[in-house]
PyMOL commands that place a pseudoatom at each C-alpha (Angstrom):
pseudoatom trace, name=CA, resn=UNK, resi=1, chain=A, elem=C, hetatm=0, pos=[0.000, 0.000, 0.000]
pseudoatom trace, name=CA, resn=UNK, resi=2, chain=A, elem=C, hetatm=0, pos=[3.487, 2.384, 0.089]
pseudoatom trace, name=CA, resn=UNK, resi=3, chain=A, elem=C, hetatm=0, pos=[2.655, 2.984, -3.553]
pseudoatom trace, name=CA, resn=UNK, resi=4, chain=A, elem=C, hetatm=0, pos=[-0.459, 4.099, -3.337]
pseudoatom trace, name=CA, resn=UNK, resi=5, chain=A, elem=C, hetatm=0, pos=[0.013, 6.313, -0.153]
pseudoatom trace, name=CA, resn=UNK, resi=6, chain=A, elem=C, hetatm=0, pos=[2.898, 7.905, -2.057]
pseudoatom trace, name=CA, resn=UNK, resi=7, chain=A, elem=C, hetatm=0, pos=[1.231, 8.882, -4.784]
pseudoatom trace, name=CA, resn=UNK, resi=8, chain=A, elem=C, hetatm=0, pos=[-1.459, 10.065, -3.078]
pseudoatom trace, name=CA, resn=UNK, resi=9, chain=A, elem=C, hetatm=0, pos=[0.240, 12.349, -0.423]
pseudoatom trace, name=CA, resn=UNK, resi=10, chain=A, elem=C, hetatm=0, pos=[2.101, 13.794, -3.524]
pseudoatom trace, name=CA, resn=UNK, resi=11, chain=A, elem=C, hetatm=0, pos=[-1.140, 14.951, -5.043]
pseudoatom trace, name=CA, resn=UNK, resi=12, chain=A, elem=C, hetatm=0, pos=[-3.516, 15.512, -2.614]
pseudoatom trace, name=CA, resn=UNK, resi=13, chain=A, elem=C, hetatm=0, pos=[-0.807, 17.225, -0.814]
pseudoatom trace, name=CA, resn=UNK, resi=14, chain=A, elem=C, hetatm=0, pos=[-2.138, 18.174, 3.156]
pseudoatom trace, name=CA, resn=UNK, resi=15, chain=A, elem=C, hetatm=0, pos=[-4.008, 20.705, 4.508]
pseudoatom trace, name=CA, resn=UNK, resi=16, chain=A, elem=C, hetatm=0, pos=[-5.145, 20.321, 8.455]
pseudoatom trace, name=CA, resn=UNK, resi=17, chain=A, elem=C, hetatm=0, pos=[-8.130, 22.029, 8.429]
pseudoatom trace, name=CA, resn=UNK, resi=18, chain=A, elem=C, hetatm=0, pos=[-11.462, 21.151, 6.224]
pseudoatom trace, name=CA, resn=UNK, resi=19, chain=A, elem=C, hetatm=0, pos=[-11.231, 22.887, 2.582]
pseudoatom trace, name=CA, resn=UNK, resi=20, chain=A, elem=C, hetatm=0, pos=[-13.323, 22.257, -0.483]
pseudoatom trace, name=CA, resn=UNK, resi=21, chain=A, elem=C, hetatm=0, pos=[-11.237, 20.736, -2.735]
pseudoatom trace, name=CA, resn=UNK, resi=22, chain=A, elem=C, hetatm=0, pos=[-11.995, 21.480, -6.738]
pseudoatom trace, name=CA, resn=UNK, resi=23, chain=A, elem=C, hetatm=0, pos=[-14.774, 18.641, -6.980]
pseudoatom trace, name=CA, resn=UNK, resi=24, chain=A, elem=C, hetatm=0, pos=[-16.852, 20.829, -4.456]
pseudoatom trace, name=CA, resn=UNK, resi=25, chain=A, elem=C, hetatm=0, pos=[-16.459, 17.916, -1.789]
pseudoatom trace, name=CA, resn=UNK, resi=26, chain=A, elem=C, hetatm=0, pos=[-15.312, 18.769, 1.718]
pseudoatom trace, name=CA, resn=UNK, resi=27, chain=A, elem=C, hetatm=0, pos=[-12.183, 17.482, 2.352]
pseudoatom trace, name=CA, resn=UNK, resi=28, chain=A, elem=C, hetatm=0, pos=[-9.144, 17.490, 5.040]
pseudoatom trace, name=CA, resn=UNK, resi=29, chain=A, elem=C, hetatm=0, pos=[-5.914, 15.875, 5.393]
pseudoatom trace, name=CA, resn=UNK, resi=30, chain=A, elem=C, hetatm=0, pos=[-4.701, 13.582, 2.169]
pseudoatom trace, name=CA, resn=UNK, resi=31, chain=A, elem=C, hetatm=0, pos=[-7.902, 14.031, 0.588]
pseudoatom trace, name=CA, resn=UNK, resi=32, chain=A, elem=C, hetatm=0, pos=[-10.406, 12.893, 2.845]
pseudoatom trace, name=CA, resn=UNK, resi=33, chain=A, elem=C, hetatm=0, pos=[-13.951, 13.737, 2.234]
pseudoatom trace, name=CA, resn=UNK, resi=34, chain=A, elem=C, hetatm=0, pos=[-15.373, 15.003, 5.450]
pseudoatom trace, name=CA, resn=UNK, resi=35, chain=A, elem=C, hetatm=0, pos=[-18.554, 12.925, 6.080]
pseudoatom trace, name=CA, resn=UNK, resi=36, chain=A, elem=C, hetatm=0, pos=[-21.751, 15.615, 7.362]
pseudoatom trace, name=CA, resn=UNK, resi=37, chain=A, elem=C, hetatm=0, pos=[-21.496, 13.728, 10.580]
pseudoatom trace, name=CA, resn=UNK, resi=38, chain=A, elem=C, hetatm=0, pos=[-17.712, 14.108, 10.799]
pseudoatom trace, name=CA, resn=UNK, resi=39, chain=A, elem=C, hetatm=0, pos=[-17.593, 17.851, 10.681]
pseudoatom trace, name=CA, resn=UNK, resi=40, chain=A, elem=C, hetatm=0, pos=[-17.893, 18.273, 14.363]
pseudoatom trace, name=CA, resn=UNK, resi=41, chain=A, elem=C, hetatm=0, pos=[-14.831, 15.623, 15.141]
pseudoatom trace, name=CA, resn=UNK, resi=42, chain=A, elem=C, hetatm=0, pos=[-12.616, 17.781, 12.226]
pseudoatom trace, name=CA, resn=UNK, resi=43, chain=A, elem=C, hetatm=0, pos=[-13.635, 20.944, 13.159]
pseudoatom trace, name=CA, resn=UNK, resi=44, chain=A, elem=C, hetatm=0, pos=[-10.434, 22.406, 15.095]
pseudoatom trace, name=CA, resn=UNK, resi=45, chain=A, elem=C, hetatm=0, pos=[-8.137, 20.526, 12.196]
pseudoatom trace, name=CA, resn=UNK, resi=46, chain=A, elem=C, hetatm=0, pos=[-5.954, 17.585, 12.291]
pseudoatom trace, name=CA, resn=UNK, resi=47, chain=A, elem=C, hetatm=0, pos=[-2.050, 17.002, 12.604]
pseudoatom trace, name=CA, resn=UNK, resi=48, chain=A, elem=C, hetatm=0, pos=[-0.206, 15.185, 9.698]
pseudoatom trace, name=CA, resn=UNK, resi=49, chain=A, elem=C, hetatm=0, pos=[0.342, 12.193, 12.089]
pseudoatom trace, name=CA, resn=UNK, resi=50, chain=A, elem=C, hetatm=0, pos=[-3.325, 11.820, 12.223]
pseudoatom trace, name=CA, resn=UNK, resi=51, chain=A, elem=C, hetatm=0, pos=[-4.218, 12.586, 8.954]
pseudoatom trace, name=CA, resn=UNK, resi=52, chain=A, elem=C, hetatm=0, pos=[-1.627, 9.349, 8.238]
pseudoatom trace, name=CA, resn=UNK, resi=53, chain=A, elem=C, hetatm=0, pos=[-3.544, 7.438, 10.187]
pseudoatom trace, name=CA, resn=UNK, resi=54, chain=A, elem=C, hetatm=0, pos=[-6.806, 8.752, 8.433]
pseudoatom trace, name=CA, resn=UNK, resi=55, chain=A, elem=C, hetatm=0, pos=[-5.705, 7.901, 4.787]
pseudoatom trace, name=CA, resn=UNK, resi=56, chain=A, elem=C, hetatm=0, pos=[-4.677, 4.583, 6.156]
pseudoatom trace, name=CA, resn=UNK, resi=57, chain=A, elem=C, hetatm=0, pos=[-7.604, 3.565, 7.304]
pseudoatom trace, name=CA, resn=UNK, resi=58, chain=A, elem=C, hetatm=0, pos=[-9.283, 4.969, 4.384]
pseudoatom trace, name=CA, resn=UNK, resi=59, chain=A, elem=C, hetatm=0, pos=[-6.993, 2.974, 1.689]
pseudoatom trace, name=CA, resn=UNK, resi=60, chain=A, elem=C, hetatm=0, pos=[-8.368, -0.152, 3.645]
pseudoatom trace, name=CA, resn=UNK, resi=61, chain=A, elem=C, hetatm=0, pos=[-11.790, 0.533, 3.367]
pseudoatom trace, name=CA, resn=UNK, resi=62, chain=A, elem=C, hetatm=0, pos=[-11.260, 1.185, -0.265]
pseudoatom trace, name=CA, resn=UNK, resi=63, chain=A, elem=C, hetatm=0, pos=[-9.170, -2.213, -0.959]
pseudoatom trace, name=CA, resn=UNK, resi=64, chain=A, elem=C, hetatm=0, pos=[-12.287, -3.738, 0.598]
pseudoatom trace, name=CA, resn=UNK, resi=65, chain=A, elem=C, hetatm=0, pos=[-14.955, -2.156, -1.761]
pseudoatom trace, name=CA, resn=UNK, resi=66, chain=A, elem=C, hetatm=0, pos=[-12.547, -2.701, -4.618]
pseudoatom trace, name=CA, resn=UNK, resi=67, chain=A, elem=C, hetatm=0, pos=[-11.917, -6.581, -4.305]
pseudoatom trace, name=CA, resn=UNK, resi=68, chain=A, elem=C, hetatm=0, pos=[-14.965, -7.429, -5.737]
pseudoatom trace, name=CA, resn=UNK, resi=69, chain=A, elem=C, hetatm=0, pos=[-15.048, -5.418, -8.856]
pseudoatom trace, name=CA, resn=UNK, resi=70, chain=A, elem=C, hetatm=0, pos=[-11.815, -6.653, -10.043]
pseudoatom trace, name=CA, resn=UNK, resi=71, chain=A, elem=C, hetatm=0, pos=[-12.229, -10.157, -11.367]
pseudoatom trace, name=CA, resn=UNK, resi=72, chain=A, elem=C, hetatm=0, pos=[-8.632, -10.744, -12.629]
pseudoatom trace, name=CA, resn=UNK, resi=73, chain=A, elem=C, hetatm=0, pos=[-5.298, -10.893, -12.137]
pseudoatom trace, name=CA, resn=UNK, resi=74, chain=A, elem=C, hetatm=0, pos=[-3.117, -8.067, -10.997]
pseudoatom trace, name=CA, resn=UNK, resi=75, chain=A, elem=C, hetatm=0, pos=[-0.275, -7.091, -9.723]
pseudoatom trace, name=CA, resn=UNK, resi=76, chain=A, elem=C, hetatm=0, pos=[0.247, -5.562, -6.395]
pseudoatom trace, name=CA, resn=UNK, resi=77, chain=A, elem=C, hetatm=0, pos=[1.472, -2.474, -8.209]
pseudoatom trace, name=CA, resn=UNK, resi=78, chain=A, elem=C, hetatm=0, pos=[-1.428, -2.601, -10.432]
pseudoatom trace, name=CA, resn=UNK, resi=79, chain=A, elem=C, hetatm=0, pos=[-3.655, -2.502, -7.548]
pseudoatom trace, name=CA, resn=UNK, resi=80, chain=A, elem=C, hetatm=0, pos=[-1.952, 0.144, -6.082]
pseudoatom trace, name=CA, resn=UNK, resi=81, chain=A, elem=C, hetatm=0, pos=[-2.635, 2.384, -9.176]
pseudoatom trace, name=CA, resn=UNK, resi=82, chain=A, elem=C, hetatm=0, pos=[-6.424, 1.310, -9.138]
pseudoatom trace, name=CA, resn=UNK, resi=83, chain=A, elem=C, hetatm=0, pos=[-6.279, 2.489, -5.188]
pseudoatom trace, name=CA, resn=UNK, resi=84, chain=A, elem=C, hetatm=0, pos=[-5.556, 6.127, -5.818]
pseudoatom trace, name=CA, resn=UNK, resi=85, chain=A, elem=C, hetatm=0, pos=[-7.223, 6.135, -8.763]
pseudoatom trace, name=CA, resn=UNK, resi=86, chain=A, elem=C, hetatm=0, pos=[-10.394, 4.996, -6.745]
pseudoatom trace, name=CA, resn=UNK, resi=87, chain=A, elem=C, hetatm=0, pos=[-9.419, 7.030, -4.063]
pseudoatom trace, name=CA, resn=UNK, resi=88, chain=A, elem=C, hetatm=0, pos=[-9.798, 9.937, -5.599]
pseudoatom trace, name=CA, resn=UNK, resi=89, chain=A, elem=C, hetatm=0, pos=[-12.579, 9.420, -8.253]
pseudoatom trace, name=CA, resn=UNK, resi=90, chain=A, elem=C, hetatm=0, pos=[-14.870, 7.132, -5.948]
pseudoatom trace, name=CA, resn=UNK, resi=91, chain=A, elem=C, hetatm=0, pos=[-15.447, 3.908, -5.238]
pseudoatom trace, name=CA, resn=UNK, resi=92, chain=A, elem=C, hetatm=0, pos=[-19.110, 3.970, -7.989]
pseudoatom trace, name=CA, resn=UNK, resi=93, chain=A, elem=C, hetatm=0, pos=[-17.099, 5.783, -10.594]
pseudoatom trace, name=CA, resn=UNK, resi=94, chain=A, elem=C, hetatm=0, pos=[-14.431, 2.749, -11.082]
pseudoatom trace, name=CA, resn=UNK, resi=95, chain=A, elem=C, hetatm=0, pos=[-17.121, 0.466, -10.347]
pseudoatom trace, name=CA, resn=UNK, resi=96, chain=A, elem=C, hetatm=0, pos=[-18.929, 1.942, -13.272]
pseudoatom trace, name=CA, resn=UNK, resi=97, chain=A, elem=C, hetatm=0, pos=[-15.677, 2.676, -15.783]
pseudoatom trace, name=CA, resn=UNK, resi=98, chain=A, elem=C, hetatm=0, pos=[-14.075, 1.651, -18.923]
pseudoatom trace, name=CA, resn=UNK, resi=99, chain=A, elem=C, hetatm=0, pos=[-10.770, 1.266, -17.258]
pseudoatom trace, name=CA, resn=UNK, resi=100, chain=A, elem=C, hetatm=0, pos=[-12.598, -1.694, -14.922]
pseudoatom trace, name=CA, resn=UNK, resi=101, chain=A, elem=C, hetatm=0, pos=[-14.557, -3.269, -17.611]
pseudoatom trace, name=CA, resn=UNK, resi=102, chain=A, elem=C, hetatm=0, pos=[-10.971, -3.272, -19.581]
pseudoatom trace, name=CA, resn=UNK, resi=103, chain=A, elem=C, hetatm=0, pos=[-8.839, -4.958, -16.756]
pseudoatom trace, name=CA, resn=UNK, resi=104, chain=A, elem=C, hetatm=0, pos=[-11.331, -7.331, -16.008]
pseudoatom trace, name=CA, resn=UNK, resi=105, chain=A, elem=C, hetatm=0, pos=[-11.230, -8.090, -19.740]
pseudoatom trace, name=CA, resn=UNK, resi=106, chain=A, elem=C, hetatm=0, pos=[-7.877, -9.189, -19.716]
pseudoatom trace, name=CA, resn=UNK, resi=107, chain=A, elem=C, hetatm=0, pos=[-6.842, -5.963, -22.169]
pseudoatom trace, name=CA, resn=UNK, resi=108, chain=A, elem=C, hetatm=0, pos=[-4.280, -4.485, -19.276]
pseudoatom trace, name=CA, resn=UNK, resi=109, chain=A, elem=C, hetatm=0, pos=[-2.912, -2.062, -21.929]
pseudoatom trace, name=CA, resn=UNK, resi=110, chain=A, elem=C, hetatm=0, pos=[-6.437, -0.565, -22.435]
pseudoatom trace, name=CA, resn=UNK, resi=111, chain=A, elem=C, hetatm=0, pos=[-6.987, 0.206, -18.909]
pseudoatom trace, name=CA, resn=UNK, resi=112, chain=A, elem=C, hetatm=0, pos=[-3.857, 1.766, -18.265]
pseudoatom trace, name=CA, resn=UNK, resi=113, chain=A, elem=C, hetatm=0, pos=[-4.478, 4.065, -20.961]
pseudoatom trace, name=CA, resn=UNK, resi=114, chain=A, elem=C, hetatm=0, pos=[-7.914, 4.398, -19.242]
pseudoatom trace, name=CA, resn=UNK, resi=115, chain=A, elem=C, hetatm=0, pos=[-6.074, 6.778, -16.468]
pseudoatom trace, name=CA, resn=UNK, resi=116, chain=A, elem=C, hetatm=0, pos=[-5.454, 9.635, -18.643]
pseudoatom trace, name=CA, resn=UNK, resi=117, chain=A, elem=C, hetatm=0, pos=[-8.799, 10.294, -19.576]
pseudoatom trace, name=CA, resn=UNK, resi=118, chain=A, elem=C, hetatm=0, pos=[-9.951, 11.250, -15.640]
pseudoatom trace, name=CA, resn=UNK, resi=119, chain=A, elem=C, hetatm=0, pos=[-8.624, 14.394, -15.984]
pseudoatom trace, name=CA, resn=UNK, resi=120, chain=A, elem=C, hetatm=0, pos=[-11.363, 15.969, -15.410]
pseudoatom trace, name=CA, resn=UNK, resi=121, chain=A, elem=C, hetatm=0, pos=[-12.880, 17.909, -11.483]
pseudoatom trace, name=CA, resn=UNK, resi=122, chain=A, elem=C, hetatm=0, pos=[-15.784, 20.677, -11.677]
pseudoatom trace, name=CA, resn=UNK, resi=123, chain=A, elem=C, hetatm=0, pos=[-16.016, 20.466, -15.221]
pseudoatom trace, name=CA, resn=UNK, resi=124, chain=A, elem=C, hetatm=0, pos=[-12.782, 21.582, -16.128]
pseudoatom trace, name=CA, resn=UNK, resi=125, chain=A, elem=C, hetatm=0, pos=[-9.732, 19.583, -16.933]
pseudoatom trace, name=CA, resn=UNK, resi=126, chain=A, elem=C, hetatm=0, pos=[-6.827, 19.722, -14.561]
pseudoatom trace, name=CA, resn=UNK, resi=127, chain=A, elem=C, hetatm=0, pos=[-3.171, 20.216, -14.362]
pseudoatom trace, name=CA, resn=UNK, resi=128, chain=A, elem=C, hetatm=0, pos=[-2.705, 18.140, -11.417]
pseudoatom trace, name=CA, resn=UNK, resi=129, chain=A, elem=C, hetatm=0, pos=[-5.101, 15.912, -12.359]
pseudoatom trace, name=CA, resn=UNK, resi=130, chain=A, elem=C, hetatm=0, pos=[-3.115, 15.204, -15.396]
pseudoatom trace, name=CA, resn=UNK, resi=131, chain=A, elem=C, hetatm=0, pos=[0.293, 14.225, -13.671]
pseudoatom trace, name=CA, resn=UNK, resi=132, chain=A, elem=C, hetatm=0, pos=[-1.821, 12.486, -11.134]
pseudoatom trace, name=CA, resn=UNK, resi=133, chain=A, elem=C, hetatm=0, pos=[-2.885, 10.030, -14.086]
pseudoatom trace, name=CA, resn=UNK, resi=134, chain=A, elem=C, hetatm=0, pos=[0.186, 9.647, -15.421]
pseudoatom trace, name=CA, resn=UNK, resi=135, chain=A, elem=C, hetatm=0, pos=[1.862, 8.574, -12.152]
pseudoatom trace, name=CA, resn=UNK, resi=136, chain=A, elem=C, hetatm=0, pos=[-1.047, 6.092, -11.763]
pseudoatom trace, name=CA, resn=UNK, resi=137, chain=A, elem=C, hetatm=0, pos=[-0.873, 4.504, -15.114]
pseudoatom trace, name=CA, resn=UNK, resi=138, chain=A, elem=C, hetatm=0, pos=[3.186, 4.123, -15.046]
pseudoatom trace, name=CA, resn=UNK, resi=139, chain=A, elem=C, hetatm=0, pos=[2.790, 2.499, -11.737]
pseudoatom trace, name=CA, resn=UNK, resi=140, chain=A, elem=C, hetatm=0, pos=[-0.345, 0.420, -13.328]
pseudoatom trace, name=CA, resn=UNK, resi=141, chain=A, elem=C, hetatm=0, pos=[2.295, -0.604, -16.278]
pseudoatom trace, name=CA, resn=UNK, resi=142, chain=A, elem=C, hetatm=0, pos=[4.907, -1.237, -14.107]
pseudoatom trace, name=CA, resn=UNK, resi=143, chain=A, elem=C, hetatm=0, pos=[2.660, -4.094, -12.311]
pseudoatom trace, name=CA, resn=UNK, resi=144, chain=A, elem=C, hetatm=0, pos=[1.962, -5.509, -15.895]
pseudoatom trace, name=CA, resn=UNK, resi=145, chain=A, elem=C, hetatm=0, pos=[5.271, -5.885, -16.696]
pseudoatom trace, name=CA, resn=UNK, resi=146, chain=A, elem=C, hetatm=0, pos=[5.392, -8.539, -13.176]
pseudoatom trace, name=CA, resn=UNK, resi=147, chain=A, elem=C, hetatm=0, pos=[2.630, -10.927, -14.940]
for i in range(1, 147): cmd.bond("trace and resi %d" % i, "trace and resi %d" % (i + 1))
show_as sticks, trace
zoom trace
């Protein structure tokens, strides 16, 4: 899960109070949307040490909801890339994309080039958003080249 933390530290970068990050969703920490009934619990902020912890416990809720929408083989690389993709498009969004249907086609190169076309928060297209994808489909590519 290293990979997947990385990468998403390095984009989501920190912030220790609540903020509404360019999706309109609010948001604290590593990119952790702030549940209505969590407001109260982040309202004076959060340190880095426990926004860690938070984006921990996050990335194993999400590689819990993921298992069963991936139906073949990857890598653990692979499913690194697929966690901060999820991460940070939703759990119903990879459930529901081209990039999933791909992967669990067996067509590995069609998914990762799946990545780049997420570029997208509030309607407009983003810089970070961009790199972010990039990052994610090199790792993805990296854990096809272990099959």
């Amino acid at each position: 899960m290293q990979e997947a933390i990385r990468l998403i530290k390095r984009f989501e970068g920190f912030s220790p109070v609540i903020y509404e990050c360019p999706a309109g969703y609010p948001t604290i920490g590593y990119g952790h949307v702030v549940l209505p009934e969590e407001r109260e619990k982040f309202a004076k902020g959060i340190s880095k040490e426990e926004a860690e912890l938070l984006l921990e416990e996050d990335l194993k809720r999400f590689q819990i909801a993921l298992k069963p929408f991936i139906k073949t083989k990857v890598h653990d690389l692979m499913m690194q890339a697929i966690l901060s993709f999820a991460y940070n498009v939703g759990i119903y969004a990879f459930r529901a994309s081209t990039l999933r249907r791909l992967l669990n086609s067996g067509d590995y190169m069609g998914a990762a080039e799946q990545f780049l076309k997420w570029v997208y928060a509030g309607g407009r297209r983003l810089k970070g958003l961009i790199l972010r994808r990039q990052a994610e489909r090199l790792l993805f590519l990296e854990g096809v080249k272990e099959i």
